[in-house]
Every structure is written in structure tokens, then in C-alpha cells.
N, C-alpha and C positions, 0 to 999 in steps of 0.2 A: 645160798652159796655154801657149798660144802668146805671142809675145810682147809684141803689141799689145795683148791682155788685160792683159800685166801692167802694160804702163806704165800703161793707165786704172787700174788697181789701186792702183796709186802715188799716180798723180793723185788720184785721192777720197779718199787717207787722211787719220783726224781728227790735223789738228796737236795736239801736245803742249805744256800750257799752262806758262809760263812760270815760275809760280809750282814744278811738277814738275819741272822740268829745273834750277830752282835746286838741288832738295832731292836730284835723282840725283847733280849736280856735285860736292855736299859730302859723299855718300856715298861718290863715287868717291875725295876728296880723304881722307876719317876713314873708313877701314872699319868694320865692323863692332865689330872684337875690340879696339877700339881704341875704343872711347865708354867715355867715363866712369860708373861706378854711378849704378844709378836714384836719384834724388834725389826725397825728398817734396814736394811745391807747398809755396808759402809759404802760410801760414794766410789773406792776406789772396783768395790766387787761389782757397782751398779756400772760405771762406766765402763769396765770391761765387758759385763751382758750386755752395754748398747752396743758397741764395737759387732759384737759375734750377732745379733740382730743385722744389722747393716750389709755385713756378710752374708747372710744367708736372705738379702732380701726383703726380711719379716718388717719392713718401714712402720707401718700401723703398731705394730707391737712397743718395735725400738720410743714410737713417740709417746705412747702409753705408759712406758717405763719411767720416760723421761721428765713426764708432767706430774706423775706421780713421787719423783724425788722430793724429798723435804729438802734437801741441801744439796744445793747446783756451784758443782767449783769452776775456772775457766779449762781445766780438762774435761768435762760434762757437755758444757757447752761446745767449743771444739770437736770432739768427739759427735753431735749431733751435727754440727756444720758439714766437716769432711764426711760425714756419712753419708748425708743427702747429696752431696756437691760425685761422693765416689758411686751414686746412683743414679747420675745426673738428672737430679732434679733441684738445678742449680736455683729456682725462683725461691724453693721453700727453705736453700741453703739461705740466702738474703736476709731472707724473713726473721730465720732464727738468728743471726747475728743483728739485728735491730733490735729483737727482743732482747738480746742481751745487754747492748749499749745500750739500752732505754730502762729497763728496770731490774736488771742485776746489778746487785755490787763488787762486782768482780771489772778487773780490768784484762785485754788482751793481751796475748802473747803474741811471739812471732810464729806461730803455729795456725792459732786464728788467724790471724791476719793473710797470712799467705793461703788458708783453705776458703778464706772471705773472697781474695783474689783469683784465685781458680772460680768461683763461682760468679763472680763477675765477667770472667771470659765467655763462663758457658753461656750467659746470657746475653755475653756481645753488648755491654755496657760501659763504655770507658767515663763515660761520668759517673758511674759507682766505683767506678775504679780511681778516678781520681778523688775521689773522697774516703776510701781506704787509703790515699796517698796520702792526702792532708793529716791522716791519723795516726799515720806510720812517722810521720814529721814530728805530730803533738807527742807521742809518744819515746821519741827517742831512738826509734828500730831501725832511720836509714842506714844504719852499718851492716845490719844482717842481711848477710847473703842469699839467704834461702826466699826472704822477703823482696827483697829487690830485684832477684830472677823470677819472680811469680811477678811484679808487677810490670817489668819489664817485658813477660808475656803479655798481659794484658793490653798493653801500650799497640806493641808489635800487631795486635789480632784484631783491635777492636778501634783502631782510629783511623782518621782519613789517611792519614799520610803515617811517615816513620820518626816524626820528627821528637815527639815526647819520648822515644822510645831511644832513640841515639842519645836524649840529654840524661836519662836514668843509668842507659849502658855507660857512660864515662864518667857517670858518681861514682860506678862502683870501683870500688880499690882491688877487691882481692878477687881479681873477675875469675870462674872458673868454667868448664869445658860447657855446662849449661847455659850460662850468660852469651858465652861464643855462636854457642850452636841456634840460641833464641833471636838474636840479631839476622843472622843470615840467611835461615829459615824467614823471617817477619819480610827481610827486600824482596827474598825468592820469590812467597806465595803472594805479592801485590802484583810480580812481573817483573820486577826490576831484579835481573839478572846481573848484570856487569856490578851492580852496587853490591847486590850478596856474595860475587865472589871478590870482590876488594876487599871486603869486612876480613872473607875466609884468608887473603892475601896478608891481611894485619896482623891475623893469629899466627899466621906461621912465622911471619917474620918478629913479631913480641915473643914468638914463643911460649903462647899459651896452648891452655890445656887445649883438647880436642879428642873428640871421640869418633866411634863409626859412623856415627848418624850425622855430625858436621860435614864429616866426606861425602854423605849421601845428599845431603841437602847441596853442598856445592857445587856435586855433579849436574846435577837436577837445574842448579842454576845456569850450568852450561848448556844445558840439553834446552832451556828457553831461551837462550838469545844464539841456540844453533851454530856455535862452535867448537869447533871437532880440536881446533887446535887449543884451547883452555884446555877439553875434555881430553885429551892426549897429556898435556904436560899434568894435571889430576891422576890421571892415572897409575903416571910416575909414580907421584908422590903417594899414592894407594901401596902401591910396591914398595916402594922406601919403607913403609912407617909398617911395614908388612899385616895388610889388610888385605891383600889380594886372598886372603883362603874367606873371608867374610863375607857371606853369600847374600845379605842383603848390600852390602856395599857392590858387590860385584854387578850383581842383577843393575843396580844404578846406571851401574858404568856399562852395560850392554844397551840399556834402553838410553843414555843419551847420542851412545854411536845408532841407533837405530832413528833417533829423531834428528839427529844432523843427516840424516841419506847416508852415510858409511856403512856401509853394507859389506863389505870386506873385512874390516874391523871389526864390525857384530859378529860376524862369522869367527875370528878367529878368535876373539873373546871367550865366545860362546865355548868354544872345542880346547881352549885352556884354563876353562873352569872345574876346579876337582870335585866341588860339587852341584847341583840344580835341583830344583825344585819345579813345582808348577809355573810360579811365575815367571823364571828363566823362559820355558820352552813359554810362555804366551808373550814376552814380550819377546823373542826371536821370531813365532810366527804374526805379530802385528807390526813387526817393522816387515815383515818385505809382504805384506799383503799391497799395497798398493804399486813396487817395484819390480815385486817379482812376485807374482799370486802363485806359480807353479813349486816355487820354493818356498811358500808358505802350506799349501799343501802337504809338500815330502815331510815339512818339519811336521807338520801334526801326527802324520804316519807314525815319524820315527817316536815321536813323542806316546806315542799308543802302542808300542811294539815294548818300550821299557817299562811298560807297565804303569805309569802315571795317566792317573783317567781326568778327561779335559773336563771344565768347567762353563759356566755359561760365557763368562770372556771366550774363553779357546773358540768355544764356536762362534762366538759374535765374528770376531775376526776370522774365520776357516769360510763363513758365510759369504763374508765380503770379496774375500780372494776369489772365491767362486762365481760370482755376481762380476767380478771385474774381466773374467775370462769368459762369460758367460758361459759355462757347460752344466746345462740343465741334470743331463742323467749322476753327476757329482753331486750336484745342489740337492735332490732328489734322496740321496744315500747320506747326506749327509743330516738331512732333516729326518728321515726315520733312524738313525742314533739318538737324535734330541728328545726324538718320543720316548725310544727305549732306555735311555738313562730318568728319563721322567720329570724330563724339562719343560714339555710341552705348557705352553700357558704364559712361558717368562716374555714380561712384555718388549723389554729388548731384543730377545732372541724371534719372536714374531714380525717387530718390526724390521730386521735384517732380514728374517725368512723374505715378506713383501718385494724388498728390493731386490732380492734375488731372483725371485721368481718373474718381475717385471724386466728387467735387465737382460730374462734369459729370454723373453718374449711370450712367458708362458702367464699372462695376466689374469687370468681365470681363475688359475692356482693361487696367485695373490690376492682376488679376492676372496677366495677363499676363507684363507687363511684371517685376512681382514674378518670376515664376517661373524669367523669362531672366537676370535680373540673375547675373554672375558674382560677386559679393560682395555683401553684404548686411550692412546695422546695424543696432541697436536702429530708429532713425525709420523705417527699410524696414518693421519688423514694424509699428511702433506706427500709421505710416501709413494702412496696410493696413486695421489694424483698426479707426483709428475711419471708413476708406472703410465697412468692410463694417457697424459699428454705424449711422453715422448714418443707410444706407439700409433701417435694418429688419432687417437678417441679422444680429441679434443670437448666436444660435449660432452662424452661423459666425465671429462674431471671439471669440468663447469659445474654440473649436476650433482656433482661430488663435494665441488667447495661447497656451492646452497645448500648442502642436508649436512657439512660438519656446521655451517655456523647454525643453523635450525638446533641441533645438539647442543649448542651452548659453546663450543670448541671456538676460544681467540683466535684467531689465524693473525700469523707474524709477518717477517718479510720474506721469508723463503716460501709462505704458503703464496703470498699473491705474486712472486715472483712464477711459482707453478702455475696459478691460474691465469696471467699475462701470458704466458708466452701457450696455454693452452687455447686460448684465444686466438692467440695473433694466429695459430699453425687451424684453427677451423674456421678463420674468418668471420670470426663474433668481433667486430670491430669497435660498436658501440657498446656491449655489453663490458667488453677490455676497459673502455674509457668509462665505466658509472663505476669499476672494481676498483680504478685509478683515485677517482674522487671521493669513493668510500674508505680508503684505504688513507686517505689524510684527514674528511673531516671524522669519515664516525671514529676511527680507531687511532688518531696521531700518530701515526707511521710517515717519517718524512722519508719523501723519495729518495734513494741515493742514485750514483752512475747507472748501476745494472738496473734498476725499476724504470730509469731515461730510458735507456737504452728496449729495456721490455717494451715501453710504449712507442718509441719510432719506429722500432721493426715492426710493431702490430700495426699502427699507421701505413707507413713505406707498405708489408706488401700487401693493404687493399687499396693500395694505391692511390692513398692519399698523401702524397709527398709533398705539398705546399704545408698542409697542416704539422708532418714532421716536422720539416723545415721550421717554421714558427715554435713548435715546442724545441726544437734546441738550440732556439736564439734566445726564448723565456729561461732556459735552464738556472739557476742558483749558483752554477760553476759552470768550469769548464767544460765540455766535452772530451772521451778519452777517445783513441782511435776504433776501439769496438762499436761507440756511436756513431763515430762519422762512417765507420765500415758499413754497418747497418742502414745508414740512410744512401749510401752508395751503392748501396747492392739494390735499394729500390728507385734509384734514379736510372738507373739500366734496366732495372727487369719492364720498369713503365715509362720509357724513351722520355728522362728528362734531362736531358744534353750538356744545358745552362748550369741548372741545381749541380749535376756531375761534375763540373769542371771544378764548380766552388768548393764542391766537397774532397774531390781529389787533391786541389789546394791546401785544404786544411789538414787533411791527413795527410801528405809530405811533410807540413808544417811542424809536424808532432813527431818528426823522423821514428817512423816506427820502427817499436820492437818486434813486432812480430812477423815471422816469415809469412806468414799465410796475407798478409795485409802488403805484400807489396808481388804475391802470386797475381793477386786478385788486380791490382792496378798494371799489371804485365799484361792480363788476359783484356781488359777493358780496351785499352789501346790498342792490343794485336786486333781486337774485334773492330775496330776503327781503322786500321790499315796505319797506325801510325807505330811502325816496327822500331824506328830507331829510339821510341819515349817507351816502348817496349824492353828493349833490349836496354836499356838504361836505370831500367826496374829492375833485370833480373842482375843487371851489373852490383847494385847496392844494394841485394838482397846477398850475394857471394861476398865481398866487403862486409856483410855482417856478420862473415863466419857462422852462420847461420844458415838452416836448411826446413822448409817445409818439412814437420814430418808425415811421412807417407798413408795412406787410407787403410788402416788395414781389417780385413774381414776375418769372419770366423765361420767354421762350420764345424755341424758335429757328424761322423760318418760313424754308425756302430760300435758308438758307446766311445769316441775318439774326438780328439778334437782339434783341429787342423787350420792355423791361419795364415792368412799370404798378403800378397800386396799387387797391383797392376801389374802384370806381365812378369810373376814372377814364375821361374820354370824349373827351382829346385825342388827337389824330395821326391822319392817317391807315390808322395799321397796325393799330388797335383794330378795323375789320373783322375782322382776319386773328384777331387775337387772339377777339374772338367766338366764331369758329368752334369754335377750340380748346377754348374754354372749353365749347363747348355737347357739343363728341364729351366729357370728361373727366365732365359731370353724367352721361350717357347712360350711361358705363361706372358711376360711384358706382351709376344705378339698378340697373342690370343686377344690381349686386354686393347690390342694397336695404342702400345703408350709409343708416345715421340719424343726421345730423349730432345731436350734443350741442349744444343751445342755451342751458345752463345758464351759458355765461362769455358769451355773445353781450353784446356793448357797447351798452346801453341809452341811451346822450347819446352822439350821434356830432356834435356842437356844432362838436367839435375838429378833425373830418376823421378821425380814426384808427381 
């Protein structure tokens, strides 16, 4: 290297930071052999490195540190509690507070004690939690607040009932907005609604504290026992206490009008909120997915137009809208977004896909889709199989239940509930009745109404009506009028006159609710010639304020989709529909099917 190289060499080198050149100067001045023995950190520098351990994670490290302390104060120990408890690994939080009680000489605080009580919840233990009670007793801590709203959680989350939990809430003296809000929250998530908003009803009138999150839990409480008129006077009071700009309180108050059916209300909520998020626009399009699937649609639209990109909920729900309208070329577009956002695989959203694709009639695609799935659950199979029952391929969802239970897959009531009524509709009668018996002794599933009802109707229509008869006089209960409807529809369709009258007794008997159940006893007798027990049908089906509702069909015409009812002759698309309707008679001839006109609706007065 010549010499001009080296001085540029010189010249570019990195200076040496100031802070180093201290620490070589004082190496030069103390050598080596000359430093004093390692000395332990003081406990207060140790327990702050376990803290930042905890935080970053490093658990292994933190407990390494900890074991390695020569002297463990009750901040050490604490500090290892809430650690593991703030990692939830609330078993090994337990652990370390026994070790502590058991051979430390240190006593608790109220800081232990209430990170003891968080890890007791996490583990859903209320007899560890009442044994950190007994010890908050021995110790003298039942006045501390912070104590007593941690056990009070505990109580709320982790026992049968609420009742330890109401005797902890009215120890306390100086209750504040978390004691409030832990009460109402604990009735809420058991169910009991009316009791969590009495509790929220006591704060307002004691005039305690209260935060956004008491609002939201109380909405929520409205939203479960499906009162719009709670949820309306909440509201107010959302306004009053001026929370209405607070977007997770607001989001509450949209999704309870959306699980009361106010759909009006949701909507004007919705459009008087200054701000939303994702979860706004999914809980607006999950409430009118079942009331109104076309307006859950537009919402997703709008929702993708302002630039908020939808999530695997959005599409659970955009799916179902789509599956309830049944228009495949939607369903179709909307499942290549799923791939393209790179969602494919999520086993929710698969198992929506199935139902849509079976619903639109396109069952092939649904197995498909089944087939690819890399995991699979009971509603993947159960799906599947009422796709393939409801379209007729009664064997194949028989052959469908035998190879999920082959798989190892439980089947529950909604699966045998598929497989009965796949049965009854392909005339496996006896195969119906071993799924029946398998389905109490091997798996104790006891029957309820709907599984009766699944087995008369598979009975009734292979036409074995005496043997109905006998199972709905064995019943455990009563019969509802869907049963008796069910075993009446097979005492006509197989001329059993006697059975029918008894049965038509008994469903009077039950003064039904439902319109379709007193069509049905209108048509039996007009088919009998007996007009005036007819016309006395449709008299106390009008007296019910009450109306059959109407058949109505769907069609999809280029990429469109168009639904109507018997004889109806508005829009302009009922051409298109004509058409359809006329190639669908062409094929019944072809096939010489013979419509049944024995339930045919003799007083069509009503429209239906």
C-alpha cells in the first residue's frame, strides 16, 4: 500500500464514540486484576429486568433471572406473578404464588393478591379464588378496592351462579366505575339481561361512577333480552352523558337495534355516526343479512367504495345474504375476492362458501369446496349434508353421515336432525329408525320436539301411520302442532280418515299459531266436500290477523335475479320469467309428472 492510499485510509476511519474512550481510559487507569468481585444487581435493578423480560416475551430468561436472585422481596415475587398472569400463562402464575406462601418470608400485598386473582380467573377457578379470599380476610385487605374488584371478577366469571359475586359487590364501600361495570358485565355474559340492566339502572340512580364500557355492556344487555324500548331509553342516556361521539359505544348501540329486528333505527344510527370503522359497516351488514340480504349487499359495496377492506366476518355475512337470495353468479364473484384477498383456507368462510353453493343448487361446487378444505368440523360435514338432503340426494347424505362418523366426527342434533329428514325424503325408513336408536343409546342425545317430529314424518310418509301414531302417544311430552301437522299430512296422503279426524282434533286443540296449519285443515275438508268446516278454517285463520305467507320463487336471467309469487303480473321481467316457467312445464311433460291436486287451495280470497 503506497502512501497516499494510507493517508485516505486514515482519513475515512469511523471515529471512536466518546462514550468508549471513557470506558478504555478507566480500563487503562483499573486493570483488569484489579476490579472488584462480581456483585449481585440490587433487587430493585433485578426486578425492573424481570418487568422488561415479561414485556418482550423472553419468559425463560425472566425465570432464569429470577431463580438466580439471592434475595426475593414481595415486589420480585409479584412482579413474576403478574408477568406470567400478563402472558397468560395463568397455571404457572398459581404456581409462583404458592411458592411464595409456602417458603418465602415475605408477606402479600394488595398487588399480589389481586395479580393472584387475575390468574385465578384465567384459569376459571373460583375455589382458588376463594382461597385468595380467605386470605385477603386473614390479611386485613378487604377494604382495598383494587382487591375486591379483582375478586369480584373472579366470583362474576368463574361460578355457577352470581350470587358470591352480588355478596362481594355490596362489601364494598367505595364502589367505583369498575366494580359497576364488573357486576353488569358478570348478569350480562350468564344471559340474564333484565338483572344486568337493573344493576346499570342502580348506578344511575346512586349515581355512581360509570364509563363507556358500562354503556356498552348495558346495551348488549338489551340487545339479549331484545328490547328496542330499553335500548332506545340507553341511548338517551348515551346522548345525555355525551357518548354518542364514542365509536365503540355507538357500534353497541347499532348492533343492539340490529338484533332487536329495528332496522330503521340501525339505519339511521348508522348515517348519524361521525365516525365507523370496520366493525360498524359488519355489524350493519349482519343485521339485515337475513331481512333484507339485497341491503346487506349494497352495504358491503358502499363499504368497499370508501376504502375499508372487508374481513373474514364481512364475508361470512355477504355469503349468507347471498345463499338466502340464492344468486349463484354473486356468490360466485364473491368467492374469487376471498381467494384474492388470500383468505382461501379459513374454515368459517369455507364452511359459508358450502351453504351457499348448496342453497344456490350448485352442490358439486360445494363439494368441492368440501373436498379442498384443509381442516374440517362437525358444520363442514352437517352442511354438506343438509346441501345434499334438501336437493333430493337423500343417499348421498346418508353416505355422507357414515364416512363423517368413520372419520372420528361426533355428530350432534342438528347432524341427525339432517340425516332424519335425509331419510324420511329417500325412503330409508328403517335405516331412519337404527340413526334414531343410535342417536340415544350410543351418543345420549335425547330426543327433543323437532327429532319427534323428524321420525313421524319419516314414518307417515312410508306409510306407516299406525306406528307414528304409537310413537306420538310414547312421546315424553306433549306434541306441538308441527307434529300433529306432520302425522296429518300422512293420514291424507295414505287414506287414514279415523287417524285424521283425531289428529285434526288435536291440532284445533292447540289453537294454532301458524297460518300454514289452518291452509292445510281448509284444504283437507274442501277435499272432503265439507265447505262450511272449510270455510270456518279460513274464517279463524283471518281472526288471526294472520296471513299464509306466499311461495315465492327465484330465478336468475343473465347475470339478474328475479322473484315472484303465483299469478303475479307485475314488472317488466315476468316476460323473461314466462319463458322459464314454460321450458320447466315442457320438461315436467316430457318426464309425464302428475301434479297431486289433492292439497290444491280451493279459496284463494287471500292471495296465497
Amino acid at each position: 500500500m503506497n502512501a497516499r492510499k494510507l493517508v485516505l485510509s486514515q482519513t475515512h476511519c469511523t471515529q471512536i464514540p466518546q462514550t468508549i474512550r471513557n470506558s478504555l481510559l478507566c480500563a487503562a487507569v483499573d486493570p483488569p486484576h484489579s476490579n472488584p468481585p462480581f456483585l449481585p444487581k440490587p433487587p430493585i435493578l433485578a426486578t425492573g429486568l424481570l418487568k422488561s423480560y415479561f414485556e418482550r416475551g423472553l419468559i425463560r430468561e425472566a425465570r432464569t433471572l429470577f431463580d438466580e436472585m439471592p434475595e426475593r422481596d414481595v415486589v420480585a415475587w409479584t412482579t413474576m406473578i403478574s408477568g406470567y398472569t400478563s402472558c397468560n400463562l395463568h397455571g404457572r402464575a398459581w404456581v409462583v404464588f404458592c411458592e411464595m406462601m409456602r417458603y418465602a418470608d415475605v408477606r402479600p400485598n394488595e398487588f399480589t393478591l389481586s395479580s393472584t386473582l387475575k390468574a385465578c380467573k384465567g384459569i376459571n377457578s373460583s375455589s382458588r379464588g376463594a382461597l385468595v379470599h380467605a386470605l385477603v380476610l386473614k390479611e386485613g385487605m378487604s377494604g382495598s378496592l383494587y382487591v375486591s374488584n379483582a375478586l369480584l371478577d373472579v366470583y362474576a366469571t368463574c361460578c355457577v351462579n352470581m350470587d358470591k359475586a352480588s355478596a362481594v359487590f355490596h362489601e364494598i364501600r367505595g364502589k367505583n366505575d369498575v366494580s359497576w361495570t364488573t357486576l353488569i358485565a358478570g348478569y350480562t355474559h350468564r344471559g340474564d339481561g333484565y338483572m344486568g340492566l337493573n344493576v346499570f339502572r342502580r348506578m344511575l340512580l346512586e349515581e355512581g361512577e360509570s364509563n363507556p364500557f358500562s354503556f356498552s355492556i348495558a346495551v348488549r344487555a338489551c340487545a339479549s333480552v331484545h328490547s328496542c324500548t330499553y335500548g332506545k331509553q340507553l341511548h338517551a342516556a348515551i346522548v345525555k352523558h355525551g357518548l354518542n361521539y364514542n365509536l365503540p359505544v355507538m357500534n353497541s348501540i347499532l348492533d343492539m337495534y340490529c338484533r332487536c329486528s329495528s332496522l330503521n333505527d340501525a339505519k339511521q344510527c348508522f348515517h348519524e355516526m361521525t365516525q365507523r370503522d370496520s366493525i360498524t359497516w359488519n355489524t350493519l351488514i349482519a343485521g339485515y343479512e337475513k331481512s333484507d340480504p339485497y341491503e346487506s349487499i349494497s352495504s358491503y359495496s358502499r363499504m368497499e367504495s370508501e376504502g375499508l377492506s372487508p374481513n373474514c366476518f364481512t364475508f361470512s355475512s355477504i355469503i349468507a345474504a347471498v345463499a338466502n337470495l340464492a344468486i349463484l353468479s354473486c356468490g360466485e364473484q364473491i368467492h374469487g375476492r376471498i381467494i384474492k384477498r388470500g383468505l382461501g383456507g379459513n374454515l368459517e368462510l369455507d364452511n359459508a362458501l358450502i351453504d351457499m353453493y348448496a342453497k344456490s343448487g350448485n352442490v358439486a361446487s360445494a363439494r368441492r369446496i368440501f373436498d379442498k378444505m384443509p381442516t374440517k368440523n362437525l358444520v363442514s360435514w352437517t352442511t354438506m349434508m343438509i346441501g345434499y338432503g334438501s336437493h333430493g340426494y337423500g343417499n348421498e347424505a346418508v353416505d355422507f353421515f357414515e364416512e363423517m362418523v368413520k372419520f372420528g366426527v361426533r355428530p350432534d342434533r342438528i347432524a341427525f336432525v339432517a340425516v332424519l329428514n335425509a331419510c324420511s325424503h329417500a325412503g330409508l325408513v328403517d335405516k331412519g329408525v337404527r340413526y334414531f336408536i343410535s342417536m340415544v343409546g350410543d351418543y345420549n342425545i335425547a330426543p327433543d320436539l323437532e327429532i319427534f317430529g323428524c321420525l313421524v314424518d319419516l314414518l307417515g310418509r312410508a306409510g306407516r301411520v299406525e306406528e307414528a301414531f304409537q310413537l306420538i302417544e310414547s312421546m315424553p311430552f306433549d306434541p306441538d302442532e308441527s307434529v300433529w301437522g306432520a302425522f296429518l299430512g300422512a293420514c291424507k296422503a295414505h287414506n287414514h280418515p279415523d287417524l285424521g279426524t283425531l289428529a285434526i282434533r288435536k291440532v284445533l286443540a292447540l289453537k294454532p299459531k301458524i297460518a300454514a296449519t289452518y291452509v292445510v285443515l281448509s284444504n283437507i275438508y274442501a277435499a272432503d266436500g265439507k265447505w262450511c268446516d272449510s270455510a270456518k278454517m279460513r274464517k279463524l285463520m283471518r281472526r288471526m290477523a294472520s296471513k299464509k305467507e306466499a311461495g315465492r320463487s327465484s330465478v336468475e336471467i343473465k347475470n339478474q335475479n328475479y322473484s315472484f309469487v303465483a299469478g303475479d303480473k307485475m314488472g317488466s321481467h315476468m316476460d323473461c320469467v314466462d319463458e322459464v316457467v314454460k321450458v320447466l312445464v315442457e320438461h315436467m311433460r316430457d318426464a309425464r309428472y302428475i301434479p297431486d291436486l289433492d292439497f290444491f287451495i280451493h279459496d284463494l280470497e287471500d292471495g296465497t
